[in-house]
C-alpha positions in Angstrom: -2.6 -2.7 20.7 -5.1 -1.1 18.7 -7.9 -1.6 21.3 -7.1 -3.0 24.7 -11.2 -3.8 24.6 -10.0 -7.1 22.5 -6.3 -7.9 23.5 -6.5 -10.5 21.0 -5.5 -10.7 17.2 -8.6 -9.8 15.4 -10.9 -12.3 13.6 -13.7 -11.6 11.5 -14.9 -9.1 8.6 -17.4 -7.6 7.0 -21.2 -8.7 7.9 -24.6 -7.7 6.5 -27.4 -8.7 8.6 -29.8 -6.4 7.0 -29.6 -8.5 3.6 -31.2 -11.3 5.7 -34.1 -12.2 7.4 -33.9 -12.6 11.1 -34.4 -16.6 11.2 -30.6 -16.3 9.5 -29.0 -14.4 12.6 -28.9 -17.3 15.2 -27.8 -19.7 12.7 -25.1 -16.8 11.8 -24.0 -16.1 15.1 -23.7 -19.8 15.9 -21.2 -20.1 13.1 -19.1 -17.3 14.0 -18.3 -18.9 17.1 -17.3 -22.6 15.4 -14.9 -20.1 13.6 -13.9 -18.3 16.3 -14.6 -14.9 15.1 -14.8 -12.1 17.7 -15.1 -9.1 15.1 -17.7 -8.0 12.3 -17.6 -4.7 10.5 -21.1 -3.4 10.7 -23.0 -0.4 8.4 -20.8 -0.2 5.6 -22.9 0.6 2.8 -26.2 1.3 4.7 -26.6 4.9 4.5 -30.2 4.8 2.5 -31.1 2.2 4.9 -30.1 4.6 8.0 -31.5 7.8 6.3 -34.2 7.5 4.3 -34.9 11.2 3.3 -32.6 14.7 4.2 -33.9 14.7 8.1 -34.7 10.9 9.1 -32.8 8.9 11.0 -33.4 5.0 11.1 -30.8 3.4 14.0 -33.2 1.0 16.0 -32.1 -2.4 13.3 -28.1 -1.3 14.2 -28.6 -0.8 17.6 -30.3 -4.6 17.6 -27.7 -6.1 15.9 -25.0 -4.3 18.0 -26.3 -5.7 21.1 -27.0 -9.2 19.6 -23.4 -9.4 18.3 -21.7 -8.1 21.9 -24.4 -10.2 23.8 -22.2 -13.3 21.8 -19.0 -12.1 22.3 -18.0 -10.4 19.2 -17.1 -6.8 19.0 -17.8 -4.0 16.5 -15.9 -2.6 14.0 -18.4 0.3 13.0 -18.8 2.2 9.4 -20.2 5.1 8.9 -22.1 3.8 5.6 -21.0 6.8 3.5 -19.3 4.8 0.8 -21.8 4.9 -1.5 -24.9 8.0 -1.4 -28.7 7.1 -1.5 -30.5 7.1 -4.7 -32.4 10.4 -2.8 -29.8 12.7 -2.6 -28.7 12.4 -6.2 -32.3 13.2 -7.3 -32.3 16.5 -4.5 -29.0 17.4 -4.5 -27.6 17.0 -8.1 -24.2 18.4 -6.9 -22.7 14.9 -5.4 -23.3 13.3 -8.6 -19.7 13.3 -10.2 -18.3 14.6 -13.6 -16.2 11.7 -15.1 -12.7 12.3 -17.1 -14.1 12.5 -20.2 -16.8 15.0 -19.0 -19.6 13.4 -18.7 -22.6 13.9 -15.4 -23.0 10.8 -13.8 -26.4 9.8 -12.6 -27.0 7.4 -9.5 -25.3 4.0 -9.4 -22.7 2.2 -8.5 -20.8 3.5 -5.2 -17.1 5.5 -5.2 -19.9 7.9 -7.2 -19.4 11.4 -4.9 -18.2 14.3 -5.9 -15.7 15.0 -2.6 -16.1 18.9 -2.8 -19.8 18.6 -3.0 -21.5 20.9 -0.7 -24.2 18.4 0.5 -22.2 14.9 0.5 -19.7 16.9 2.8 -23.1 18.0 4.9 -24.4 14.6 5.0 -21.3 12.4 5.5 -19.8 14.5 8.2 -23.7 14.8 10.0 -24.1 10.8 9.6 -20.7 10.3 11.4 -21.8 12.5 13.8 -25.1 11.0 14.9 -23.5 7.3 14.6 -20.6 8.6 17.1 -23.1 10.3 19.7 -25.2 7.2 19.6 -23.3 4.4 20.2 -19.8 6.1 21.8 -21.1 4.5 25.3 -21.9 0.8 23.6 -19.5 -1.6 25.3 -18.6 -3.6 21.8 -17.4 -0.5 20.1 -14.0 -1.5 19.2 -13.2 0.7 16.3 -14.8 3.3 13.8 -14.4 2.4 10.0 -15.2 5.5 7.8 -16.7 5.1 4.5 -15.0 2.5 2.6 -12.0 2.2 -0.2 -11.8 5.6 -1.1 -11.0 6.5 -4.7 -11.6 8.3 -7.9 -11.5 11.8 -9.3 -14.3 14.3 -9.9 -13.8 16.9 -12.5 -17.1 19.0 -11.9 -17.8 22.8 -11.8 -17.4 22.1 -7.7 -14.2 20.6 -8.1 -13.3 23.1 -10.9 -13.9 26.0 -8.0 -12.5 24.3 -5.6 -9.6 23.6 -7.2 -8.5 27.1 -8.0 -8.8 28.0 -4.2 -6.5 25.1 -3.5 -4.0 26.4 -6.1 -4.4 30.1 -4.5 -3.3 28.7 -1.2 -0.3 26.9 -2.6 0.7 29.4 -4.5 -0.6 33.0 -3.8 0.0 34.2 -6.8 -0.5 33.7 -10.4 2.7 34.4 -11.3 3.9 32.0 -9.3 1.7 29.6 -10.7 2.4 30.5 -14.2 6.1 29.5 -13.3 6.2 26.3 -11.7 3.9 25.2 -14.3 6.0 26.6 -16.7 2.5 28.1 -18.8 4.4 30.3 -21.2 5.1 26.6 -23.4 2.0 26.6 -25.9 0.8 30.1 -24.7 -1.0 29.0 -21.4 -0.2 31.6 -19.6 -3.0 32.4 -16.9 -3.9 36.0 -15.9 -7.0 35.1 -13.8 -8.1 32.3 -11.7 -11.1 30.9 -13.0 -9.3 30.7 -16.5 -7.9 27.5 -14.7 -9.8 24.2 -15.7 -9.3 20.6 -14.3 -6.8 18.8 -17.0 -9.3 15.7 -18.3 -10.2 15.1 -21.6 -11.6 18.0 -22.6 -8.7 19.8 -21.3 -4.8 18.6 -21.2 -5.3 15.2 -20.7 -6.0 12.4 -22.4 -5.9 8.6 -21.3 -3.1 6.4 -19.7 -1.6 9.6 -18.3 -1.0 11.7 -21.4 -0.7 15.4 -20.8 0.5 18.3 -22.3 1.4 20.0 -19.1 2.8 17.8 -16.1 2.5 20.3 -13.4 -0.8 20.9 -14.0 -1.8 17.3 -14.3 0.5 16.8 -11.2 -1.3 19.3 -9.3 -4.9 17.8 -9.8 -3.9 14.6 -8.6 -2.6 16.2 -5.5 -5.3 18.2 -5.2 -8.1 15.2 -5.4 -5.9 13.1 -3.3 -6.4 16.3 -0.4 -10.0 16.4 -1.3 -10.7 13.0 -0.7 -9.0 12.6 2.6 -11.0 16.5 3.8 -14.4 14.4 3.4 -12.6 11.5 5.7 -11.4 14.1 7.9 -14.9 16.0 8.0 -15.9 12.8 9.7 -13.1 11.6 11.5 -13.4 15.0 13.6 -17.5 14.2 14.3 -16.6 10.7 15.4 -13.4 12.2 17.7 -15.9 14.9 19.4 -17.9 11.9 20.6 -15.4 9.0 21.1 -11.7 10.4 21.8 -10.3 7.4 22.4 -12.0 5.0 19.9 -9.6 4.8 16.7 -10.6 5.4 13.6 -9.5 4.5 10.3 -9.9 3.7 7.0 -9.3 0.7 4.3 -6.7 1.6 1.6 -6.0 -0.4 -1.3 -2.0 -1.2 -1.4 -0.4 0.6 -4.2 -3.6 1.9 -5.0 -2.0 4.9 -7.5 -4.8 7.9 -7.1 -4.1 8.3 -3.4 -1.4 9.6 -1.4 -1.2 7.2 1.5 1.5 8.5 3.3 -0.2 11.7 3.4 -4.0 10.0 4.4 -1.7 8.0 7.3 -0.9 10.7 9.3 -4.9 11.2 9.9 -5.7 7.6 10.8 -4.8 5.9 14.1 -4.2 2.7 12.4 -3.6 1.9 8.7 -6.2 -0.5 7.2 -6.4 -2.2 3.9 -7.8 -4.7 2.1 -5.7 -7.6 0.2 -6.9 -9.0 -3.0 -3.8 -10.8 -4.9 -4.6 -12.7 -7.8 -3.9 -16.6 -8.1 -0.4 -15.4 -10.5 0.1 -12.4 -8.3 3.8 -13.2 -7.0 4.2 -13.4 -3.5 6.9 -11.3 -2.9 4.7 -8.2 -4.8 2.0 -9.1 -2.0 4.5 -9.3 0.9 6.4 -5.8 -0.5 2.2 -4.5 -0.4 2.0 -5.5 3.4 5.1 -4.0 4.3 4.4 -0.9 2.8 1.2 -1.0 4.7 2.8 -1.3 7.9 5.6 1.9 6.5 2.8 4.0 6.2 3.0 4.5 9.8 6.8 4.3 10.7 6.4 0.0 11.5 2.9 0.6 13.8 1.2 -2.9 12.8 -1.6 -2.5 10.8 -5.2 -4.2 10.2 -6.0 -6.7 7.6 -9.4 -5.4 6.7 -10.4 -7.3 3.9 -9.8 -10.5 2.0 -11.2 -13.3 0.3 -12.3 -16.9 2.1 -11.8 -18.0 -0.9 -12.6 -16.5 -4.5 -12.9 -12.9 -5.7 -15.6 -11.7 -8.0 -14.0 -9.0 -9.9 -11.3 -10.5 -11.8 -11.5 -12.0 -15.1 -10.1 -15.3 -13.8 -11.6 -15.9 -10.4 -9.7 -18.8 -9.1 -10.1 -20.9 -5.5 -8.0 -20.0 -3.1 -6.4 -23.9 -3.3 -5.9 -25.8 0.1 -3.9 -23.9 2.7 -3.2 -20.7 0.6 -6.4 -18.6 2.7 -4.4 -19.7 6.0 -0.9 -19.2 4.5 -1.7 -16.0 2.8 -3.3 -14.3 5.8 -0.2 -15.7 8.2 1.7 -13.6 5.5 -0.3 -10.6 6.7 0.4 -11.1 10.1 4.2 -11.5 9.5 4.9 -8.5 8.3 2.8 -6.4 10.9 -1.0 -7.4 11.0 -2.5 -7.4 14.5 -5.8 -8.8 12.3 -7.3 -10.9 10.0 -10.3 -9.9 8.7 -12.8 -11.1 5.6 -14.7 -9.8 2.9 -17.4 -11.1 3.9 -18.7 -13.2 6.6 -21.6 -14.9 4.8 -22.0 -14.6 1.0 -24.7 -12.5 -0.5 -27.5 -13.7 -2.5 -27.9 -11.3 -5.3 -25.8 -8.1 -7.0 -22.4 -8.1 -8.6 -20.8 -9.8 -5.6 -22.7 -12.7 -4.8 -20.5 -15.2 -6.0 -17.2 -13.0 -3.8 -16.3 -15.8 -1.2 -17.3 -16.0 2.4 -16.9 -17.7 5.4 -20.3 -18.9 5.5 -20.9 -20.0 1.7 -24.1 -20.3 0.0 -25.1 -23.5 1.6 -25.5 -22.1 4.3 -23.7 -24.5 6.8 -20.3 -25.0 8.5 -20.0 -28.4 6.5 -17.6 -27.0 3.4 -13.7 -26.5 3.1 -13.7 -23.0 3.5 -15.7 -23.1 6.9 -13.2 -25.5 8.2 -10.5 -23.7 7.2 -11.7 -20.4 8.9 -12.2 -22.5 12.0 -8.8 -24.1 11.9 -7.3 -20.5 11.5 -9.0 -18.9 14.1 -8.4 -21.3 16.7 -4.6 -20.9 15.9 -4.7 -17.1 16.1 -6.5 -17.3 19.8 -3.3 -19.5 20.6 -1.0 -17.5 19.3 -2.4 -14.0 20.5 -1.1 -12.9 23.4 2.8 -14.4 21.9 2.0 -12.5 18.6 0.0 -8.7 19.4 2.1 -5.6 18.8 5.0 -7.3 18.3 6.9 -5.3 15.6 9.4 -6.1 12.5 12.5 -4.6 12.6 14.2 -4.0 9.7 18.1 -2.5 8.4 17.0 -2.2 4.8 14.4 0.6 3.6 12.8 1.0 0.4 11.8 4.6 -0.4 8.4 4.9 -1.6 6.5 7.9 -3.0 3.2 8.8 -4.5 4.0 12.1 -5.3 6.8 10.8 -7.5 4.9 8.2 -8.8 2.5 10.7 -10.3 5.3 12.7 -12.0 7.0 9.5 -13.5 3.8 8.0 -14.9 2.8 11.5 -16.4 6.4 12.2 -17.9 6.1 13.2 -21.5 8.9 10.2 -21.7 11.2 9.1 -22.1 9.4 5.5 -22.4 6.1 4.0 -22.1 7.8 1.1 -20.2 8.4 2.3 -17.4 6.1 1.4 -14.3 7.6 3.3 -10.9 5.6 0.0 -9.1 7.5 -2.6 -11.3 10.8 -1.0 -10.4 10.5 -1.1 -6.5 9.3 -4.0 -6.6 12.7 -5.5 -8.3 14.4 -4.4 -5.5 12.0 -5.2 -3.2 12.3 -8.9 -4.7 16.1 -9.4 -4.9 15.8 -9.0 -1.0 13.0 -11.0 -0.7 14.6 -14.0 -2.1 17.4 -13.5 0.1 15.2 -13.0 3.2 16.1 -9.5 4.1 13.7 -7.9 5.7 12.7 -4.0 4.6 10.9 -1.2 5.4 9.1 0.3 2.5 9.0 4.5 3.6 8.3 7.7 2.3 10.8 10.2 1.5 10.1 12.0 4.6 10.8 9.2 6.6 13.4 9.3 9.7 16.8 7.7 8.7 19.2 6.4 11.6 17.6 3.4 12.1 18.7 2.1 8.6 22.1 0.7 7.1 20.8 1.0 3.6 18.4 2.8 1.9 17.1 2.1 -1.8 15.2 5.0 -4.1 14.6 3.2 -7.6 13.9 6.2 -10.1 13.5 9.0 -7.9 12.6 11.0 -10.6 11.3 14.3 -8.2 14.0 15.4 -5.7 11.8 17.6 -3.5 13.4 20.2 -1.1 15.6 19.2 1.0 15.6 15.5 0.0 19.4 15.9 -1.3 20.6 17.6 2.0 18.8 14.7 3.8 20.2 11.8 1.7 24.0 13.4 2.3 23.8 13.6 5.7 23.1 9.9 5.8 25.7 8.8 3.4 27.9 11.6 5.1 27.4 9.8 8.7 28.3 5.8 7.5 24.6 4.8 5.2 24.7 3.2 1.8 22.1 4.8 -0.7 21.5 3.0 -3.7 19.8 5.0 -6.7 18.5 4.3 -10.1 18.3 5.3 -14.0 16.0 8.5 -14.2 16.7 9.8 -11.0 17.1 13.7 -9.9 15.6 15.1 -13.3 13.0 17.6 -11.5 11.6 19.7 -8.6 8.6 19.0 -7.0 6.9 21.1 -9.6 7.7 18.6 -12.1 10.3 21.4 -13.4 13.8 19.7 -15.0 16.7 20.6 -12.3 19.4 22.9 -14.8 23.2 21.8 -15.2 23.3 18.0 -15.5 21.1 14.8 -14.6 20.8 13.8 -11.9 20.1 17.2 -10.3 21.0 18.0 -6.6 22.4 14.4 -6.7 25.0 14.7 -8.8 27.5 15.7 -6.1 26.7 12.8 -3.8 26.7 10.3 -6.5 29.9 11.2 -8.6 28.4 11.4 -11.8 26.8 13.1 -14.6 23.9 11.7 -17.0 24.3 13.5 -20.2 21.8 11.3 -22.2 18.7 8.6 -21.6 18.4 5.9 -24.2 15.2 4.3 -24.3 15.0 0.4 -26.0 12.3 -1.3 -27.5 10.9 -4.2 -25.6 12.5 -6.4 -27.4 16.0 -4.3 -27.0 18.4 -5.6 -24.3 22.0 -4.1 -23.4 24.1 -6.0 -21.2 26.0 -5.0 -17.7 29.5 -5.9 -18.1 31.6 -5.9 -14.6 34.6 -4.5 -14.6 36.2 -7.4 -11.9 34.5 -9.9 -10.4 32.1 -8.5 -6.9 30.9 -11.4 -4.6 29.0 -13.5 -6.4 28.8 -11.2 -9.6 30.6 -11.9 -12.3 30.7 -11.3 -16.3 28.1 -9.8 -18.0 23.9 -9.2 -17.2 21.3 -8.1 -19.2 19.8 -4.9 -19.1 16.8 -3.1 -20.6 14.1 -0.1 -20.7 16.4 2.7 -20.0 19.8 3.3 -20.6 21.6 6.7 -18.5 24.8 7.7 -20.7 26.7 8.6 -17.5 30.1 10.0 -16.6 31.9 9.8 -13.4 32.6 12.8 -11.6 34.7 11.1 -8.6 32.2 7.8 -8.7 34.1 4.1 -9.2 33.3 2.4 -11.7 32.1 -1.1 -11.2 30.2 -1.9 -14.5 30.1 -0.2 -18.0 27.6 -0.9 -21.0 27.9 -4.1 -23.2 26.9 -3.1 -26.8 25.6 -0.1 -28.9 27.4 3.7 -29.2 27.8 3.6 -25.3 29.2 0.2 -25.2 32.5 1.4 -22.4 30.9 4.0 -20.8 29.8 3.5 -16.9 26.2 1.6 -16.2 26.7 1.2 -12.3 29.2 3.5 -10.1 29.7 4.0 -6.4 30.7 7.2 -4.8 32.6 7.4 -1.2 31.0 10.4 0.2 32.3 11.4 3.9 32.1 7.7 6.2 29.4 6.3 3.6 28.5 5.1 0.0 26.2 6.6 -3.2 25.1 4.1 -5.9 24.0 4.7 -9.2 22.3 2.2 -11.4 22.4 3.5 -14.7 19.7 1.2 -16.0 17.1 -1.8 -15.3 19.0 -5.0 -14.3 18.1 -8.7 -14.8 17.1 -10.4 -11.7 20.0 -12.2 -11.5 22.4 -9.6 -11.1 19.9 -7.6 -8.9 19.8 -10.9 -6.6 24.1 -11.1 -6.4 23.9 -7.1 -5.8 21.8 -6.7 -2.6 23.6 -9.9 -1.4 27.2 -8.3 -2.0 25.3 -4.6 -0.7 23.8 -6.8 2.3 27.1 -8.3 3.5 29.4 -5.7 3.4 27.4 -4.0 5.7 27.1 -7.1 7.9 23.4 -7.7 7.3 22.7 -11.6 7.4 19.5 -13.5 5.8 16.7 -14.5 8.5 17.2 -18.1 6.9 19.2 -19.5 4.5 17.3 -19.2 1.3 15.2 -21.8 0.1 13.2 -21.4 -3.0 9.4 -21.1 -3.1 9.9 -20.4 1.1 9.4 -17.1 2.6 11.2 -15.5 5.8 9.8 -12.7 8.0 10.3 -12.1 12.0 8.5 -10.2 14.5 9.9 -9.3 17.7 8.2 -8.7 21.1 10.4 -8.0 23.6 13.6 -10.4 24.0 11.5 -13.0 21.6 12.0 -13.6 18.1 8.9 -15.1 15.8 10.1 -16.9 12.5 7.1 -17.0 10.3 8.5 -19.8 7.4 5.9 -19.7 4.8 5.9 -22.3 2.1 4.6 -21.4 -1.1 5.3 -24.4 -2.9 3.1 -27.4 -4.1 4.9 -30.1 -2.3 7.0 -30.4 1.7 9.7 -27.9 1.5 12.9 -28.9 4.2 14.5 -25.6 5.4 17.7 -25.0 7.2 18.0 -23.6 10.2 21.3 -23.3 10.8 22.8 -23.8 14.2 20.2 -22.5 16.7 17.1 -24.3 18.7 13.5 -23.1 17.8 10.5 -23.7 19.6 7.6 -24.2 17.1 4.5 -22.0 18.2 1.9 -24.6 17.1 2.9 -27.4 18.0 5.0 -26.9 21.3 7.8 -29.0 19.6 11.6 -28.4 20.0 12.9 -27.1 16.1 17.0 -28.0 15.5 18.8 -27.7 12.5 15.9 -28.2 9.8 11.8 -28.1 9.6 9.6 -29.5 7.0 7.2 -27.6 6.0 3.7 -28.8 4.8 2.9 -27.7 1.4 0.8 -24.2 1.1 2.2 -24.4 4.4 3.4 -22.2 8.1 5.5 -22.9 10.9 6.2 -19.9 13.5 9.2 -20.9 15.4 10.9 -18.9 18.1 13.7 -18.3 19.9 15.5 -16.1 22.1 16.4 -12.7 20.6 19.9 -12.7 19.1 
């Protein structure tokens, strides 16, 4: 639970009373209990409202609206307002103002605009957490602290620049060791003092869409702004913990968000946040692989739903209506795969500025008479139902999908050997084929503990950092299946290719040897051809973006190449490795024959489908003690019928008894439940 305060599923989101007058709070308060609401995220972006100049403090218009709101019944999720700097300390204190990539000073605007190793935003953030926490850590409707909000962007100033090279001193102690992992002596860079360093941007090594000249220095940065970013939430997070102890804190992420380390930024929140903003064509399974790895980011601890849309966003080029249904079904999708909340950006709709037309729960109008009110209301009565059945139940999963930032970084700044590779795209193939079969998985880092899993998938694991290799044996060694990918095991952490043979210090647990990459055109296919008939694969698949020109080394064969100079040699293998099996696919496979692999992966090691698989319908389960929750959401435009097979559900909503089949609505939910088997 995150807060036993509110033993309920959260309801509610972010709420700006001080953009209104106060004949709008009664009427706004009044609404939010129609709708059932029972949280609202205070103080996000009101630092130049709470602090006019370096050494005044204005609290008196939170502390009024903090009462009001617990006086009603609805608790506080609190910011501490430092997303965005007042327009006072940019003209006083130049140094939060941030260099851009291409070099440029920024003056004031905009928000996400602070340079995180500036001297006085680290002064002033961490001293406004502090007087918020010693303020209100005694107010009875303090549920939670929020700090800042949607962290992001890099800084390349002098400050940065200084702070960099200490960073680098501390990881590396010396120059020389520098000079090698970043391999300077290619194009003369080698570095014989410190401050010779710069921050790779445009006037340096990079250039855009990830082009650089040197890959561990580029790597580096992005580590290094990823750490300095999550200093400044940890500068606060340790004011707000000298006050409030027990209050958690957290942050909101932003999914696959790619400048960010998240796994790293988890282990210093005491719940993951984030905020969901899928696009009309976003495909479901992407946004239901995004929640998972939400809830991963904490080994399975469910997770809060800090943001998303009533209805339409305001930042997209296309910014559709959330159609009938899809708000309620696409925030039970949230809660299926480890929400404890479901929260809203924003609670009523702002009149003016570049997000005025962002949905709300209370619209323009300014009454509970629209479709989107209704629906809130409709949801939020259903969560109060279904709370106590629901909170800190947990998904439990046999399949993982390794996830990591760090590698991410290093494939997206490779020097090739193709621009078509996205690292995101290629999870999320996996990520799909199991989706349609509805197995659940765990999306994890590299770090993460293994012996709960039967199977663990790494699509291009590019970086094998130390110890990974040992780690992954061990696993295969004891009984696991590993399943690996094309452009896997080339290099150290340091972004340095691993000598004698791709893939690296995988090579012996796989049973093979890369000796070339092949990159295609877009409009280049190959084709999989199986070497016999596997489950439900059979003949030939197509294939495309990269090609590995493997030999096996011990590995069975199970498909070679369909066409060109390779056409024979080996484009998927398996290795038998102590009680255990080592995959390798060689290249990037159609759906189709990803879908007939993780089924024929998935049954050998006798993991079944939640339901049988029904298109357009998604699967996920929680469990709370000896009860199982089916959440069968129906993404299609018309009644979907889904089998059951043979046992007896009890559906949550309605109290019904479920057998063999349910219809489900269109843009529709039903939870059903049953004993756990």
């Amino acid at each position: 639970m995150i807060n036993d305060k509110l033993p309920k599923i959260w309801y509610g989101g972010d709420y700006n009373p001080e953009q209104w007058d106060e004949a709008f709070w009664s009427e706004d308060v009044r609404m939010f209990k129609l709708a059932g609401i029972n949280v609202a995220t205070l103080n996000v972006f009101s630092w130049a409202l709470n602090q006019p100049d370096e050494n005044t403090y204005n609290f008196e218009w939170l502390d009024e609206q903090m009462d009001r709101l617990y006086r009603n019944g609805i608790y506080i999720c609190l910011a501490t307002s430092t997303g965005a700097h007042p327009a006072w300390m940019a003209k006083r204190h130049p140094d939060v103002l941030r260099v851009d990539f291409y070099g440029r000073k920024r003056a004031f605007g905009g928000r996400h605009n602070s340079c995180p190793n500036s001297p006085a935003y680290r002064k002033y953030s961490s001293r406004m957490a502090d007087k918020l926490a010693e303020r209100y850590k005694d107010h009875p409707g303090l549920l939670i602290w929020h700090v800042s909000n949607e962290y992001g962007g890099y800084c390349y100033c002098e400050s940065c620049a200084e702070s960099f090279r200490r960073w680098l001193q501390s990881r590396y102690g010396s120059l020389d060791k520098l000079n090698k992992a970043w391999n300077t002596r290619f194009w003369g860079h080698t570095f014989y003092d410190w401050d010779e360093i710069v921050p790779p941007n445009d006037l340096s090594e990079e250039r855009e869409g990830n082009r650089t000249y040197f890959q561990g220095i580029s790597l580096d940065y992005r580590r290094f702004q990823s750490a300095s970013l999550l200093e400044c939430y940890k500068l606060e997070h340790d004011q707000i913990k000298k006050h409030t102890p027990t209050i958690p804190v957290t942050t909101n992420l932003m999914g696959t968000y790619p400048e960010l380390d998240y796994f790293a930024w988890a282990k210093e929140m005491d719940v993951v946040s984030w905020d969901n903003y899928p696009r009309l064509n976003t495909p479901v399974s992407y946004t239901a692989m995004v929640h998972d790895l939400m809830r991963g980011l904490k080994s399975g601890q469910p997770f809060i739903l800090m943001e998303q849309t009533p209805s339409q966003q305001n930042w997209q080029p296309y910014n559709s209506l959330k159609r009938p249904g899809v708000m309620r079904l696409w925030s039970y999708q949230a809660v299926a795969r480890g929400a404890d909340t479901v929260m809203f950006f924003q609670l009523r709709r702002s009149i003016g500025a570049c997000e005025k037309y962002h949905g709300a729960v209370i619209e323009h109008v300014g009454h509970e008479h629209t479709r989107v009110f209704r629906e809130c209301a409709e949801l939020g009565i259903e969560l109060e139902q279904l709370s106590d059945k629901l909170l800190d139940s947990r998904v439990e999963s046999k399949v993982a999908i390794m996830f990591d930032w760090e590698n991410r970084w290093a494939v997206e700044l490779s020097s090739g050997p193709t621009v078509s590779l996205n690292y995101v795209d290629e999870v999320h193939k996996y990520y799909d084929a199991l989706y349609q079969l509805n197995i659940q998985a765990d999306m994890i880092c590299v770090e993460e503990e293994l012996s709960k899993y039967d199977v663990v998938i790494a699509p291009v694991l590019y970086m094998i950092k130390p110890g990974f290799a040992e780690k992954m044996e061990a696993f295969v060694r004891g009984g696991g299946t590993f399943i690996t990918t094309f452009f896997s095991g080339i290099v150290n952490e340091h972004d340095l290719v691993t000598l004698g043979g791709y893939p690296g210090k995988l090579r012996s647990l796989l049973g093979i040897w890369a000796e070339e990459i092949d990159a295609l055109y877009p409009d280049q296919k190959n084709e999989i051809v199986l070497t016999q008939p596997w489950g439900s694969l059979h003949g030939t698949y197509a294939c495309q973006i990269l090609c590995d020109l493997i030999h096996s080394e011990g590995a069975e064969i199970k498909a070679v190449y369909g066409s060109d100079f390779y056409k024979g040699m080996p484009a998927i293998t398996v290795n038998r490795f102590g009680s255990g099996e080592a995959w390798y696919v060689a290249t990037s496979p159609d759906s189709a024959f990803l879908a007939g692999f993780m089924s024929n992966i998935c049954e050998s090691k006798g993991i079944k489908p939640l339901l049988p698989y029904q298109k357009g319908v998604e699967v996920s389960k929680r469990i709370k003690e000896d009860i199982s929750y089916y959440f069968v959401l129906n993404h299609n435009q018309e009644p979907t019928e889904v089998g059951l097979g043979n046992e007896q559900f009890i559906n949550e909503l309605s109290g019904e008894v479920v057998e063999n089949t349910v219809i489900v609505p269109a843009n529709g939910v039903s939870i059903l439940s049953n004993k756990k088997s």
